[in-house]
N, C-alpha and C positions, 0 to 999 in steps of 0.2 A: 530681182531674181536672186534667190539663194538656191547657192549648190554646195552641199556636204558630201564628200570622202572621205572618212575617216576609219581611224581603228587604234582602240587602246582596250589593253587587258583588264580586266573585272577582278574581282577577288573569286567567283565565282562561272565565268563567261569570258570569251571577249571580244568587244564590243566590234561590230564592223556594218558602219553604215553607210548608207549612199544612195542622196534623193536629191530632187531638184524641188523647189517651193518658190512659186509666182505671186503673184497679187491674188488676195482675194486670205481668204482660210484653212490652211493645211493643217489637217489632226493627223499626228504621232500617237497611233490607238497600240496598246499591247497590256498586258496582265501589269500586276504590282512587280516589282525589280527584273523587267526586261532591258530598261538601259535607256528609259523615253530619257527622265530627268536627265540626266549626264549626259545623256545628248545635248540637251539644252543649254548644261552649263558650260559644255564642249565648245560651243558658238558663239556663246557669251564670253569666252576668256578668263571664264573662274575656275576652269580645269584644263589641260591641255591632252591630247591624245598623243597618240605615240606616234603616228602617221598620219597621212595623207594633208589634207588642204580643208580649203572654209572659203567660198567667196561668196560677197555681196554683192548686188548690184555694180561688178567689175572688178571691185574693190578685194585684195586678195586680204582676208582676218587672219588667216593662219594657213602654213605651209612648211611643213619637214623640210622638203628636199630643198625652199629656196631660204630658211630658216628667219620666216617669219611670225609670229605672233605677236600681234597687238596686244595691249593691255584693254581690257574693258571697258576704260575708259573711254577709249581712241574709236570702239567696235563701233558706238553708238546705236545701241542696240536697247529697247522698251521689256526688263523681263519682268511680268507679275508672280513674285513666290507666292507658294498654297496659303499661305498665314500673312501675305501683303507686306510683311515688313515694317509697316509706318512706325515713324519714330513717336512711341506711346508720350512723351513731355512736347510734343508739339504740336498747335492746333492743326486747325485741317489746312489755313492760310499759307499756314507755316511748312507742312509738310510738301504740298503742291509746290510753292515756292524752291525751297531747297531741290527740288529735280532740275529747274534752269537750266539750260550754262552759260546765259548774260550774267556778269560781273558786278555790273551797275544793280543794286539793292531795288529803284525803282522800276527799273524795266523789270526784275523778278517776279516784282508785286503787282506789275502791270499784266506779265503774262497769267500767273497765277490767278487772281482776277477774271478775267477772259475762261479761262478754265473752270473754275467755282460758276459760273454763270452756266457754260456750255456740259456743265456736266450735271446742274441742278442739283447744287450745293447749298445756292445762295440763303442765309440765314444758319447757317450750320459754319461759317466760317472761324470763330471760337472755340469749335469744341474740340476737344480732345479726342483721337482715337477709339477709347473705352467709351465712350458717348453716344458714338456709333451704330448702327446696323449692321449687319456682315453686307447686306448690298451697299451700303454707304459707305463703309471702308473699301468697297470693291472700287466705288467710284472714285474716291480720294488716291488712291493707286494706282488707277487706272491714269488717272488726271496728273498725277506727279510726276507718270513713266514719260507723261506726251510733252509734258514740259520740257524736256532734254529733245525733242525734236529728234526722234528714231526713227534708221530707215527702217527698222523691220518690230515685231512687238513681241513676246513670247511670254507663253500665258500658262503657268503649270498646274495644271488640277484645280483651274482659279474658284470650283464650288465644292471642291472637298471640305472645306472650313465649313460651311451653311449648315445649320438645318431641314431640314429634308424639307420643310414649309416654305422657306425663303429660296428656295432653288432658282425653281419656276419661275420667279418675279425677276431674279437676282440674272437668271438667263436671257431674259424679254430685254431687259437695259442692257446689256452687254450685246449683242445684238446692235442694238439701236446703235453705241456707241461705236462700235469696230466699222458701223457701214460708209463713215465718209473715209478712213483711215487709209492711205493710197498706196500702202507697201504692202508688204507678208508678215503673214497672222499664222505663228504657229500656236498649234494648241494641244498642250499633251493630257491625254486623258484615259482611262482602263473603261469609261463607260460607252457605248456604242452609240446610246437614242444623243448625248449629246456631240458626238460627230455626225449622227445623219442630221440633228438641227443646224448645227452653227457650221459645219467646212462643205466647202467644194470639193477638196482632194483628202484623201489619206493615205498615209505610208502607215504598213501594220510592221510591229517589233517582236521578235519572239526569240527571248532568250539571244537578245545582240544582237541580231542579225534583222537586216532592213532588207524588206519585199519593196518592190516598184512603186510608187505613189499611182494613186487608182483614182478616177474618180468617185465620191462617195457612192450613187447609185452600184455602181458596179459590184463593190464590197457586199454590198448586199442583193444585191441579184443574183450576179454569174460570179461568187469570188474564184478564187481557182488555186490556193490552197487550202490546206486542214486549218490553219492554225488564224487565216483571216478567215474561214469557214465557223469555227469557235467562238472567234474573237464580235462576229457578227451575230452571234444569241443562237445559231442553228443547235440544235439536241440532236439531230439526228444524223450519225455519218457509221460508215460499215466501208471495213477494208475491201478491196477490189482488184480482182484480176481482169484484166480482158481476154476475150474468148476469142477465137479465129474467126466466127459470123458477126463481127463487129458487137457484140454485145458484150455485155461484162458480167461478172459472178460479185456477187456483193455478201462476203463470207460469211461476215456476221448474222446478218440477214437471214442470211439460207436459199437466197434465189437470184435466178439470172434473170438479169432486167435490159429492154433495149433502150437506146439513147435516143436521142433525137436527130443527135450528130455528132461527127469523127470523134474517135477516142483522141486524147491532148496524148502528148510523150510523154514517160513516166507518171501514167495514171498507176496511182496507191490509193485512194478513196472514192465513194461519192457519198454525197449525203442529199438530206432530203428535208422542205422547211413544213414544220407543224403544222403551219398552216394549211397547206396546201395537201397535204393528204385527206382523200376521200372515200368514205363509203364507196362499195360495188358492189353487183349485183351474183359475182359468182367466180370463178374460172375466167382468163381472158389474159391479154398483153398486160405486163406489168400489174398484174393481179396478187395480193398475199394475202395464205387465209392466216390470220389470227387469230390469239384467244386474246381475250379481255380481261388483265391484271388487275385494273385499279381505274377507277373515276376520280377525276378530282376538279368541282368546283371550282371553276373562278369567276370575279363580277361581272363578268361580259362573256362567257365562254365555259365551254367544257373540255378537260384535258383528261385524252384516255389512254393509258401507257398497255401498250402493247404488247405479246409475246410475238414473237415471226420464227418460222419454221428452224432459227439458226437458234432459238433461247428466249430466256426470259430472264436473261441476267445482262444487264451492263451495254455494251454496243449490241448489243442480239435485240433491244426492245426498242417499240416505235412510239414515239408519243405523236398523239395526233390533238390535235385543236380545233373541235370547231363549235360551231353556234347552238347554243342552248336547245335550239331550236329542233337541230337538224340530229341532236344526241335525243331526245325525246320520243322525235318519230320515230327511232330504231328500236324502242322497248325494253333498254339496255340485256343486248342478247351476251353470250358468254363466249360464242367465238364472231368474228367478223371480218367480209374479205374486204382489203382498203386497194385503191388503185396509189401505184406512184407515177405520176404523168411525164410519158418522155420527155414532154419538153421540158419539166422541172426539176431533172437530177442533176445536182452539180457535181462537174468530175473534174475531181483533183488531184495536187497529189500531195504529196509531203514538205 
């Protein structure tokens, strides 16, 4: 079990986090310079913060007030950087090797070995880094970190390197690999589809600041802020007041919508997912007439951005998505009333 507390100033933010991460795979999802990396390297020992604590598995990594900090050394802790690190004048034997921390030259080669084999190396043991795949390097890094026997693995944007072709592949083994691994798997990433792939939990970051770790479905079902509401690919959110008849005014919008259930405390949003907006037949609960801005093709789907009674600019428009099919039989008309279904408005706040 890993639990962060921390807090240190940014050049631009600063930083204040605080999660608990189990066994299994926690993703650290937030935009580009929200503070995931430096979290990372916060835990690791290659930076320190300015407060609070860091524990492992009991084990206290760092603490202000009892003025502790390990060296990173000492953390033993598995972290893969975006670009792997491997040291480019060393084969891949060599590099696996050098992660150790047996002393003894044969038990290194021994472990290593073992590794090369269990990571499906073998025959590749030669070659140089540049010789490589990016999934191949991924492996050799992967296989290097496990060498040093860490209780926990930390994995930074480990397919930003790939090209866009090698992703896919490069995700399916890593997967494969993480699934006997018996500690905590953090994973920092800005992309969403691969946190709904590879983690159980996520903790979302936004500008420093750490929301509760969720579990994945959740994020994307019922999140229950704007910014893991964002963060989770939603287009569609409109400020909100709540009304005295339990219903809410959704400003941008232009209409008042009922819920399915209790307003949360400090609701400031709700939004609504592409997908799930639907044609309707007229006037009704959660009904909006629209005009029809734009179509726009895509290989599985039609996306038709909306105008709603509050605009046609910016949070006032609704993009709706649905099947080739079901955009067709409508005869692309120029206004259209779409239903938003109580039970699928997410109400948030800030």
């Amino acid at each position: 079990m890993l639990t962060v507390s921390i807090k240190k100033q940014l050049d631009h933010f600063p930083l204040n986090v605080e999660f608990e991460a189990g066994q299994g795979v926690t993703g650290l999802l937030g935009s580009s310079g929200c503070g995931k990396s430096m979290t990372l390297k916060c835990i690791a020992g290659i930076e320190s913060p300015d407060s609070g604590s860091i524990v492992l598995d009991g084990r206290v990594l760092f603490d202000s007030k009892k003025k502790i900090n390990l060296t990173p050394q000492e953390r033993r802790i598995g972290y893969l950087f975006q670009n792997y690190a491997l040291f480019p004048n060393m084969t891949v034997a060599q590099n696996i090797a050098a992660g150790a921390r047996e002393k003894d030259k044969r038990l290194r080669r021994a472990r290593a070995e073992r590794l090369i084999e269990s990571f499906y190396l073998t025959g590749m043991e030669d070659k140089l880094p540049r010789r490589l795949s990016g999934g191949q390097q991924q492996r050799v890094a992967l296989a290097r970190i496990l060498a040093g026997d860490p209780n926990i693995l930390m994995l930074d944007e480990p397919f930003s390197a790939l090209d866009s072709y090698l992703k896919w592949q490069v995700e399916l083994e890593l997967m494969d690999l993480l699934a006997p691994f018996p500690g905590t798997v953090l994973l920092v990433t800005h992309n969403r589809k691969e946190v709904y792939r590879l983690c159980q939990s996520v903790c979302v970051l936004d500008q420093g600041r750490s929301e509760p770790p969720q579990p994945v479905e959740q994020l994307f079902e019922t999140p229950s802020t704007l910014s893991a509401l964002l963060l989770s690919g939603c287009k569609n959110f409109s400020r909100a007041q709540p009304l005295p008849d339990g219903r809410i005014h959704a400003a941008d919008w232009g209409v008042d919508l009922t819920p399915s259930r209790p307003l949360p405390p400090q609701l400031t949003h709700v939004g609504y997912r592409s997908h799930l907006i639907t044609p309707a037949d007229g006037p009704g609960a959660n009904n909006v007439n629209c005009r029809v801005l734009r179509v726009v093709e895509e290989p599985l789907s039609t996306v038709v951005i909306l105008a709603t009674p509050g605009g046609g600019q910016g949070r006032a428009q609704l993009h709706m998505d649905l099947p080739k099919q079901t955009w067709r039989a409508l005869h692309a008309p120029e206004t259209l009333w779409v239903n938003l279904s109580e039970d699928h408005l997410l109400l948030l706040r800030e």
